[in-house]
C-alpha positions in Angstrom: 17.6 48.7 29.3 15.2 45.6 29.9 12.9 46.0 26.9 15.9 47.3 24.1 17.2 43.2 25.1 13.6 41.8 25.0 13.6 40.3 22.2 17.1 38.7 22.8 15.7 37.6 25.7 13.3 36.1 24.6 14.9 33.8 22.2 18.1 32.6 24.8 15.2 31.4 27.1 13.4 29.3 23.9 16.9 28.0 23.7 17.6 27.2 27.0 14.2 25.1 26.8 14.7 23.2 24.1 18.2 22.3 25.7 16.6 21.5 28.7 13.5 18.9 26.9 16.2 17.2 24.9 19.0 16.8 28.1 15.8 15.5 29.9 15.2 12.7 27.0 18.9 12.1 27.4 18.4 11.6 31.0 15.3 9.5 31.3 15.4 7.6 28.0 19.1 7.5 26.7 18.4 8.9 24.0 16.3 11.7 22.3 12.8 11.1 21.3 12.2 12.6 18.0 8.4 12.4 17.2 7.5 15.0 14.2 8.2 13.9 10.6 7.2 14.7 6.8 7.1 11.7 4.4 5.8 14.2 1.9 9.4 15.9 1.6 11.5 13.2 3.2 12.9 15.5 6.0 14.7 14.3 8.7 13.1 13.6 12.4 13.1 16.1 14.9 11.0 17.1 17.8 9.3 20.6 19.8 13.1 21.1 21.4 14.5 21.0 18.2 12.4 23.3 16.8 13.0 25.8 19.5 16.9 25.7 19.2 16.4 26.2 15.7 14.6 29.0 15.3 15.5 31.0 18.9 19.0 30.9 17.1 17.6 31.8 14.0 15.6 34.9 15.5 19.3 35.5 17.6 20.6 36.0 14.2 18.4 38.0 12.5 18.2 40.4 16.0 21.6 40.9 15.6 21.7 41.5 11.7 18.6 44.3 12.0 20.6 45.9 15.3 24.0 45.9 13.8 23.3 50.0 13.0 22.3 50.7 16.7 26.1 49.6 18.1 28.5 52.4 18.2 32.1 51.4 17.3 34.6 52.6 20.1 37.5 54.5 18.6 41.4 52.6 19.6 43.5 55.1 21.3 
């Protein structure tokens, strides 16, 4: 049961981190520090935390989309 959840694992504790770095920014600073950004394409600011959200939710998604044939659909009585 441990590793069929790995991977779902895996990504809740990426997003639990990146909550974590940007509540502690809120904490210490007021604010967020974003530090990353692309003149090049003009994207908007953002930071490692941000990052992590991002794409542990993305993987969340894309777990759940690839597993969708493993769940079994219980029957209503």
């Amino acid at each position: 049961l441990e590793k069929k959840y790995a991977y779902e694992r895996l990504c809740i504790i990426f997003f639990v981190a990146g909550g974590i770095g940007n509540l502690l920014d809120r904490i210490r600073f007021g604010y967020v520090i974003d530090f990353i950004y692309y003149e090049q394409i003009n994207f908007p600011k953002f930071n490692l935390a941000d990052c992590y959200i991002t794409l542990s939710m993305l993987g969340l998604v894309v777990i759940t989309l690839l597993k969708k044939e493993e769940r079994t659909i219980v029957p209503s009585a």
